[in-house]
Each structure stands twice: as structure tokens, then as C-alpha cells.
C-alpha positions in Angstrom: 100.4 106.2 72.4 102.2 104.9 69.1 104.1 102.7 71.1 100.7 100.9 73.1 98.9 100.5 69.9 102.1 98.8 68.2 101.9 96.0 70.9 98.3 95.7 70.9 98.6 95.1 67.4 101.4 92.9 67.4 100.1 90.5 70.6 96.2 91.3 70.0 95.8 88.4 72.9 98.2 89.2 75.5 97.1 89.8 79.3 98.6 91.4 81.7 98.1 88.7 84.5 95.8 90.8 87.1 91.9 90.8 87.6 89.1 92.2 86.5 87.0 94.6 88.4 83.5 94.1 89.8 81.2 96.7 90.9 78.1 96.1 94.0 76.6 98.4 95.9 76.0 98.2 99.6 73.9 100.5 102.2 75.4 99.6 105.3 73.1 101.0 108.3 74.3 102.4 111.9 71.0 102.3 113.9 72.6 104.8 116.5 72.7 107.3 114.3 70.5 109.4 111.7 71.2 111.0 108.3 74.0 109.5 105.8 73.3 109.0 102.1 71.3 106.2 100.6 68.4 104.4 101.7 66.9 100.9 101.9 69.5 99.6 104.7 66.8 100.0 107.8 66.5 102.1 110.4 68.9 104.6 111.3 72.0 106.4 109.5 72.3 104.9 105.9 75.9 104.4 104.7 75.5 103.9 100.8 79.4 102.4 99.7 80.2 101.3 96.3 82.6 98.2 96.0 85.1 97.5 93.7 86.5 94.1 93.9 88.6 91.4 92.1 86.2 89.5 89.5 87.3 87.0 86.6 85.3 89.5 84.0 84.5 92.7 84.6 80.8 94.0 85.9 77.4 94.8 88.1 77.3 92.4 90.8 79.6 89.6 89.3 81.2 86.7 91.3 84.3 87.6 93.1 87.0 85.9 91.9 89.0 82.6 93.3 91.0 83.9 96.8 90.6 85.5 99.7 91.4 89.4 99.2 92.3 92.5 101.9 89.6 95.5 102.2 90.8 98.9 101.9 88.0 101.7 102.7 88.3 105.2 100.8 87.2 108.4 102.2 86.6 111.4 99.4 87.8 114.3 99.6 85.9 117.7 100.6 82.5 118.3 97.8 84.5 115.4 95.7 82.5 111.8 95.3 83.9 108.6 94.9 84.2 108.1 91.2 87.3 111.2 91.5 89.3 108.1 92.7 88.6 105.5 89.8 92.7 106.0 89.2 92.7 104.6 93.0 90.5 101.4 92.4 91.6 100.4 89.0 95.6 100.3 90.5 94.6 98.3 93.5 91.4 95.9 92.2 93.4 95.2 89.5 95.8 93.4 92.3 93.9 91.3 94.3 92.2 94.3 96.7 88.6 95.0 97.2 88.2 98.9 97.7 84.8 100.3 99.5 83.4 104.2 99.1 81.1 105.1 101.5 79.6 108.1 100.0 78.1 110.3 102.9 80.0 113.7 103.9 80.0 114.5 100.0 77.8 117.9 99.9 79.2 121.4 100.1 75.4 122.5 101.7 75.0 121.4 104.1 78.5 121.3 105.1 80.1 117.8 105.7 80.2 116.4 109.0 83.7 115.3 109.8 82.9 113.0 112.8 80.4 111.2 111.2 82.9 110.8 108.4 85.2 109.0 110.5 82.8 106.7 112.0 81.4 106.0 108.9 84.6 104.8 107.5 85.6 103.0 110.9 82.1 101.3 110.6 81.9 100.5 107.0 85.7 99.1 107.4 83.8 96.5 110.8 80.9 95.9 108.2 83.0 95.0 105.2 84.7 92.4 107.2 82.0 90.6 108.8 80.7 90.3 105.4 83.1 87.1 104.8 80.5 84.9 107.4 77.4 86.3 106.0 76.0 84.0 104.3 74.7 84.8 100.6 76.8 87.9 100.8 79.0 88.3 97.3 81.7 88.4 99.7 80.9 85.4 101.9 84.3 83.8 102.5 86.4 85.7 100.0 87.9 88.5 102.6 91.3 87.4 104.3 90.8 89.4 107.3 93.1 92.5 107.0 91.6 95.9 106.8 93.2 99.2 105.9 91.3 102.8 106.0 92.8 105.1 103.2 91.4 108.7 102.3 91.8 112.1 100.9 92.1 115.5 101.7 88.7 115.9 104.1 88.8 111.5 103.9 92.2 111.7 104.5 92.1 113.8 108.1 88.9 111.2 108.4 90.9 108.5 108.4 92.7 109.4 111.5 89.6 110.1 113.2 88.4 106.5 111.9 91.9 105.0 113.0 92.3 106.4 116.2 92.3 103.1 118.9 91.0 100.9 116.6 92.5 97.5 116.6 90.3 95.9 113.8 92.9 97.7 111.1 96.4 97.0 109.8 97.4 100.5 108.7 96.1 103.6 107.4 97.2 105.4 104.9 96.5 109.3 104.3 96.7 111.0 100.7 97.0 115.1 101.7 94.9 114.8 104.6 93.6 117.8 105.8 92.7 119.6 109.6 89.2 118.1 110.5 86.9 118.7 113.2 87.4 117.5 115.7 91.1 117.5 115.1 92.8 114.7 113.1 96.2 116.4 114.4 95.3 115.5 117.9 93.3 112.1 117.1 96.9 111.0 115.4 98.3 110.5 118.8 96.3 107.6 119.2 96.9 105.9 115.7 99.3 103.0 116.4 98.9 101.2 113.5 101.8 101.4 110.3 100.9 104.9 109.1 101.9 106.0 105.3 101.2 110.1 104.5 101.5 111.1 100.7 101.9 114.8 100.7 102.2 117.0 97.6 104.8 119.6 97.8 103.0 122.4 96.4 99.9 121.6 98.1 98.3 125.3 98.2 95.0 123.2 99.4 96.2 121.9 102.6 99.5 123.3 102.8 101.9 120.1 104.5 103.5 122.5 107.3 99.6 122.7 108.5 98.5 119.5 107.5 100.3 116.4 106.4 102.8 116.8 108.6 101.7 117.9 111.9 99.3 114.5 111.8 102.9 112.6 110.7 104.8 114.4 113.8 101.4 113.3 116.2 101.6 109.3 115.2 102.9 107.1 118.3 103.0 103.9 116.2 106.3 102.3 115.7 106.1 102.6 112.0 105.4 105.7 110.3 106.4 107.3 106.5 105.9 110.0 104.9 106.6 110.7 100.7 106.6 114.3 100.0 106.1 114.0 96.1 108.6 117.3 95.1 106.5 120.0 92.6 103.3 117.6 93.4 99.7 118.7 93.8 96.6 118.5 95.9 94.1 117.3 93.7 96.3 115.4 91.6 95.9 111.9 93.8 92.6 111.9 92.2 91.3 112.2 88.6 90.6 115.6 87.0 87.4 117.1 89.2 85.9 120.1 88.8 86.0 121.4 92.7 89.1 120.9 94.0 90.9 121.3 90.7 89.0 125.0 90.3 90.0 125.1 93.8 93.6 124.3 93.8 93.7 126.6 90.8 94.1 129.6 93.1 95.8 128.2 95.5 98.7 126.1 94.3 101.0 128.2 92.1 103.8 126.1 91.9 102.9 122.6 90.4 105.3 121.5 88.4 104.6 117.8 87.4 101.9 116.5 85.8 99.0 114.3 87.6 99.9 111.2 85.7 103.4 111.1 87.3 101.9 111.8 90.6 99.7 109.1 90.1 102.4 106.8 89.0 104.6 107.2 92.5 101.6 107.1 94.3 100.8 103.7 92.5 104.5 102.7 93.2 104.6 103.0 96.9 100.9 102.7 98.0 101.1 98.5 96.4 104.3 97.7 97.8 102.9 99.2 101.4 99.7 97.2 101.2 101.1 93.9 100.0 103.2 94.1 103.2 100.8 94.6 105.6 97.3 93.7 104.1 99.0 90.4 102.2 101.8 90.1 104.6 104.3 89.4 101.7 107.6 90.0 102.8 109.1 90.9 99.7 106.2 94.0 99.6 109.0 95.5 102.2 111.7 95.2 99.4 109.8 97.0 96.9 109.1 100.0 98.8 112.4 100.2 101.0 114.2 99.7 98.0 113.4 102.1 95.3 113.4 105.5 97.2 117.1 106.5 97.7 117.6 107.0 93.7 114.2 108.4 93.1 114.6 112.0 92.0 110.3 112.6 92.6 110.1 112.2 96.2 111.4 113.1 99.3 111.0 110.6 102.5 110.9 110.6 105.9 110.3 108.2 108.6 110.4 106.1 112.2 109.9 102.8 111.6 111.6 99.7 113.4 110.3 97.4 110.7 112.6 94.2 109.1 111.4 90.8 107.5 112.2 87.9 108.7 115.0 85.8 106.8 113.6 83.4 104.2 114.6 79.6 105.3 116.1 77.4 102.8 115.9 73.4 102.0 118.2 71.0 102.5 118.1 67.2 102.2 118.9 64.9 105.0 118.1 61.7 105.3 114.6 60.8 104.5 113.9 64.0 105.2 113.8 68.1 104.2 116.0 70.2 106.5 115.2 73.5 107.0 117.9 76.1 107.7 114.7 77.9 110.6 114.4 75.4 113.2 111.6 77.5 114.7 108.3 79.2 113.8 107.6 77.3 110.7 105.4 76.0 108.5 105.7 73.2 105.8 103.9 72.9 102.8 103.9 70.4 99.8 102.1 72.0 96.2 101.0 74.9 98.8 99.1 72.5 100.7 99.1 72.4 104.5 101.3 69.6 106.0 99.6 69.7 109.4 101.7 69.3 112.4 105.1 69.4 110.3 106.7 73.2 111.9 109.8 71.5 113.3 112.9 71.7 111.6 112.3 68.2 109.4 110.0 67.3 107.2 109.7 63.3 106.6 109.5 62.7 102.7 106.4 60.0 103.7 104.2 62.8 101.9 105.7 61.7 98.6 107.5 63.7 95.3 106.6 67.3 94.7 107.1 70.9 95.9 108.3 71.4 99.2 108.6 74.6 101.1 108.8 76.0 104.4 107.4 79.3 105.9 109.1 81.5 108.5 106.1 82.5 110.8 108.5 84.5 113.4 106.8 88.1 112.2 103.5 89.7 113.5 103.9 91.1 109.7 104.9 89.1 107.4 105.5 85.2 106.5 108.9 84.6 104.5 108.8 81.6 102.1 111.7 79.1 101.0 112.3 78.6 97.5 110.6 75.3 96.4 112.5 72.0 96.5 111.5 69.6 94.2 111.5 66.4 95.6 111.5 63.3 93.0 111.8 59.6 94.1 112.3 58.0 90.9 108.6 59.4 89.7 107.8 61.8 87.3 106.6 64.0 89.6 103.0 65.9 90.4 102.8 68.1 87.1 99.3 67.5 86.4 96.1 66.8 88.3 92.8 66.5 86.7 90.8 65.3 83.4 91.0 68.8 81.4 93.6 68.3 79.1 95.4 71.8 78.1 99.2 72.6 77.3 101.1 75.7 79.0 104.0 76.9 75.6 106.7 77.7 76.8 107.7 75.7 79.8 109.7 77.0 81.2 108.8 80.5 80.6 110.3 84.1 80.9 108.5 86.8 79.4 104.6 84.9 78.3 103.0 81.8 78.2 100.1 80.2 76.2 97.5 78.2 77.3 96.1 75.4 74.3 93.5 72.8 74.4 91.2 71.3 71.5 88.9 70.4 73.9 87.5 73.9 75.5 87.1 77.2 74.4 85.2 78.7 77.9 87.1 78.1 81.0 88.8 80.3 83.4 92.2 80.3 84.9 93.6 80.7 88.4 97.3 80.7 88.9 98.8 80.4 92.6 102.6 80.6 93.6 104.0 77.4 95.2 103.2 78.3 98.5 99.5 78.7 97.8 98.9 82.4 97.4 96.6 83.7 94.2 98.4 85.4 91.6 95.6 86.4 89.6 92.5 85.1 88.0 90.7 85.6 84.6 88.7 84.1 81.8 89.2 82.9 78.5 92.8 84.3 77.7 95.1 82.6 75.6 98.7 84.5 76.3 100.2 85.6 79.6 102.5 88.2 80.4 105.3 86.9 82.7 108.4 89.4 82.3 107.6 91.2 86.0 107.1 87.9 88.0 109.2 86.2 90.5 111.8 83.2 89.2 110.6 79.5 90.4 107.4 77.7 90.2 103.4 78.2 89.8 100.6 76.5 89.9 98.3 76.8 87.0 94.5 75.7 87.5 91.8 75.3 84.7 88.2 75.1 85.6 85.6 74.7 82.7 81.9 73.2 83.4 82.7 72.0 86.9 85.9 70.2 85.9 89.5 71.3 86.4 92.8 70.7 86.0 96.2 72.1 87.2 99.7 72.1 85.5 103.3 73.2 86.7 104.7 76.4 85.5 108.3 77.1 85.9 109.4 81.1 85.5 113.1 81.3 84.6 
């Protein structure tokens, strides 16, 4: 704690580049049905689902912020609500996902129902994604398409109920999911989509020989892991709570790491996983492939025939940009579009600035050149716009500032060359830089309907 409050002190204005979280609620309705929690959303079974998404400042029912962001959906756990989870929401808001809670199923009397769990979940999952054409919605063209359905304990054996033939989802991903009935065991069979189990392995709640890993054993799907966090817990995915900790209590004798840590390699696998499949960034494989031969906390299995794509790289010909993939590609120039340039030259008739090309060839993921700066004499695209700000230092390695005399309110968007959102906030002055990726970004001001963008080099 010492050490926190020594660099709040020291950098009072320094952010952590990520976004802010916003907070709506929704009753989604399922006129087929009856019961559910909530009311308000017409006829039928009331779904009531809070949302946490990515905002430029944090509130009730703010805009979402610049980009186009994946939807996770959470089941709870058995007599747990959503707010157990706020560990859950603040990890993944904070980069670039929009969580949804339904919160039916949550009472111990009457007992939950487990099928209507599941459907709930599948549903609100449909519901959440249809909300980027609805017009008026908060969410109205700010969804990128890719869903994943993600629970715990009771939401966790839900979640293979939810995923079971359904084609509308990326992958699921279970945190101790437990028995349900009807059986989440026997509804794995028919999960084919990338499947990630978290098991703790202490779990005195739903032991993993009855559990976690008889639904693991049941998945067909060509991709399948599962992270047995060693001297983990049950409850300990989720915040302290009063019934399944008292629960666990009696059950799970042998804990022997605290629920911070457990958090922290749940944190460490569960973003990697998602950026692969719900951002389908290729490097999202690296990060969680990488780390887990040398790490002491877990223990791993898994089928999976997964591999990225190799990541083309720019060449100069004559009057044009050679790329080393001849096939399924993309160009791009300042992460703009070139449409109808994806064969293996680019013509330099586009003019100076950042070239790259994507590799396209995987269902998963798109793997990105590094930029080539392409000058003709010119100074080159390094600012657009009539705002006039400075970025100190660029180039920059572990922060950079942002200065202008001529605004104080404005707010900031910062993309990667080849177009995708970094992050997205309001007002700050300093930004932390020592975790990003060497080469170039984009960064955009917008203050009372005007904006401007600058080039940022990482080094």
C-alpha cells in the first residue's frame, strides 16, 4: 500500500490508459415464458441485466465510449447476485468489453431454476447483440459482433446449458461450474465453440472430479483448456459473499492461497483468451500460450489445434508496397480501408503515410504488419485537424503528455495503426505507456465538435 500511494503522490496525474465504466440497466423480455426478475419489459418472462460497459467517465447511463466493443454475459453463482463479480467487470470494462448480468435464478426459495438460467443467458447474449441496430439504444452501433457466455458455479454449469448448439457465440468460458439440471455434463457434448474451465483445486463446493472436469472431458470442440489454479477456492473467483463463502467454509479445508492471487491468474488468462477470440487479436494467443509453462499457480490441460497466422511484412518495390502474404489480405493506409488493394502490391498513388497489411487467412484472428512509413519527399501525415495540442515525449516509452493553451475539456481516443481502439478517456494530462506494443499510434482529440489527431511513436 506504501508503495501505491508513493506513486500517486509522485505522478498525481498519471492514467493507466483503459476506460471508464458505465452502468445501464436493461429488462429484456421472452414472451414465451413467465416469471424472471424485474418488470416493465412487457409481457412475458422479465430478464432484468445490469451492464457494465466502456465509457470516457464513469456513471448511470453515460455515453459508450468511441469503438465498437465484444459482449460477454455473466451468470451468478447459486443464492449469489451480480454485484459478487464487480472484481469480474472492473478487469474486463476496463479493457474495451461490455459485461451483461441477468439477474433471475438468484433466490435460495424458491429454488433456482437451472433451465431457465441457461436460456436466459443464451437469450440475453441474442438480445445484447441486436442492440447495435436498435436505434436510440446506448448501444446502437457500438457492439462488434462477437459474443461470449461466461458464468459461475450454478452460472457456470448454465453456461453450457446456454452454449450448447448455439452458433451466435465465440466461446464460453466456465469459472467452477457446477452439475445443473438438466445436466451441463451431458449438454457439453454439444458445445463446439473454444471452451476455457477455471477450476480451483480445493474446490470443497463443487469438487473438479465431479464437476469442472467431467464438463471439460464432455466438450467436442476443437479447442478446449482447462487452468486448475493449485491450493485455489470456490468462491474465491468472486468478491467476498456471505453465502458461498459461509458455504465453502465447511467444505473446503484446504485453501491455501489467498482470493487476490486467484483473482490475479484468473485476470491473467481470462483477457488474453477473450482478446483472441472476442477481438480477434492474434497476439491475445501469445499472451496466454506463453506464460503457463513457468507459472508455479496453475496446472493446464488441453486439446486445442489452434495457431495464428504469420504476420506479413513490407517491402518496397517499385512504386509500390510488397507484401511478403500474397494471399488473404488487406491493406490499409493510417488504419483506413484501401478498398480493393488485397493482392500482394499496393500502388503508392494513395500518397505518404502508414502502410500495413493484414493477414485475413484465420477464422480467428487477423495478423497485422508492422507499419511502413512511406515518405515522398513530404513531411508526412502527422497531424490532421484545427485543435492544436503537443504529445511530450515523442517518441515515448514509459508516459506521454498531452498540452494545449487552447482547451482544458476534451477527450482523447488513441487507436493503433491498423485502426483498433486502444482506449478512450477524458481530460487526462499523462499516459502510461511502459506495457504497450513498440511502433506507432494514432492520437485523436475531440473538444466542442472539433478534433484533431497526432502521430505517436512507442519505442
Amino acid at each position: 500500500m506504501k508503495k501505491l500511494l508513493l506513486i500517486i503522490v509522485a505522478f498525481p496525474n498519471l492514467v493507466f490508459c483503459q476506460f471508464s465504466i458505465g452502468h445501464t440497466t436493461i429488462i429484456f423480455n421472452d414472451p414465451a415464458r413467465t416469471g424472471g426478475t424485474g418488470s416493465g419489459g412487457g409481457a412475458g418472462r422479465q430478464i432484468q441485466t445490469e451492464i457494465y460497459y466502456p465509457s470516457a467517465t464513469a456513471g448511470i447511463d453515460v455515453p459508450v465510449s468511441n469503438g465498437n466493443f465484444p459482449v460477454i454475459t455473466f451468470g451468478h453463482g447459486f443464492a449469489m447476485t451480480w454485484d459478487a463479480y464487480q472484481n469480474v467487470w472492473e478487469a474486463l470494462v476496463a479493457k474495451g468489453y461490455i459485461l451483461a448480468f441477468p439477474r433471475t435464478e438468484s433466490s435460495l426459495f424458491p429454488s433456482p431454476v437451472h433451465a431457465d438460467f441457461g436460456l436466459d443467458l443464451a437469450q440475453v447474449s441474442n438480445k445484447m447483440l441486436a442492440l447495435n441496430s436498435t436505434a436510440g439504444s446506448i448501444f446502437e452501433n457500438k457492439i462488434n459482433g462477437n459474443a461470449a457466455i461466461m458464468g459461475h458455479s450454478m452460472g457456470g454449469g448454465a453456461t453450457f446449458l446456454a452454449a450448447a448448439n448455439n452458433s451466435s457465440i465465440k466461446t464460453i468460458v466456465g469459472l467452477a461450474p457446477a452439475e445443473t439440471t438438466p445436466s451441463a455434463i451431458a449438454a457439453a457434448a454439444n458445445v463446439l465453440v473454444p471452451t476455457l474451465i477455471f477450476s480451483g483445486s480445493e474446490d470443497g463446493v463443487t469438487p473438479p472430479v465431479d464437476n469442472h472436469i467431467p464438463m471439460y472431458d464432455a466438450v467436442t470442440g476443437s479447442c478446449k483448456y482447462f487452468i486448475s489454479i493449485l491450493g485455489g477456492a470456490h468462491c474465491y473467483f468472486a468478491n467476498t459473499n456471505f453465502n458461498c463463502d459461509f458455504g465453502e467454509s465447511t467444505s473446503s479445508p484446504g485453501i491455501s492461497i489467498q482470493r487476490a492471487i486467484q483473482q490475479q491468474v484468473l485476470t491473467d488468462y481470462l483477457l488474453p483468451w477473450f482478446d483472441f477470440y472476442l477481438k480477434e487479436d492474434c497476439s491475445g494467443w501469445t499472451n496466454f500460450i506463453s506464460p503457463q509453462t513457468a507459472d508455479s499457480r496453475i496446472q493446464v490441460n488441453n486439446v486445442c489445434s489452434n495457431s495464428v497466422p504469420p504476420i506479413p511484412v513490407i517491402t518496397l518495390g517499385s512504386n509500390v508496397l510488397v507484401s511478403s502474404i500474397t494471399s488473404n489480405i488487406q491493406w490499409y493506409l493510417n488504419g483506413n480501408i484501401l478498398t480493393g488493394e488485397s493482392s500482394a502490391t499496393c500502388p503508392l498513388t494513395y500518397g505518404n503515410g502508414n502502410y500495413t497489411v493484414v493477414n485475413t487467412s484465420s477464422p480467428t484472428c487477423d495478423a497485422t504488419s508492422a507499419p511502413y512509413n512511406y515518405q515522398n519527399g513530404t513531411s508526412g501525415i502527422d497531424e490532421l485537424g484545427n485543435i492544436q495540442f503537443s504529445i511530450q515525449p515523442n517518441p515515448a516509452s514509459k508516459y506521454f503528455e498531452i498540452k494545449s493553451s487552447s482547451i482544458s475539456q476534451y477527450e482523447i481516443t488513441i487507436f493503433s495503426i491498423e485502426g483498433k481502439l486502444i482506449c478512450s478517456a477524458q481530460n487526462v494530462t499523462k499516459i502510461e505507456t511502459s506495457n504497450w506494443k513498440k511502433g506507432i499510434y494514432m492520437v485523436k482529440l475531440n473538444s466542442n465538435g472539433k478534433s484533431s489527431i497526432k502521430r505517436l511513436v512507442i519505442e
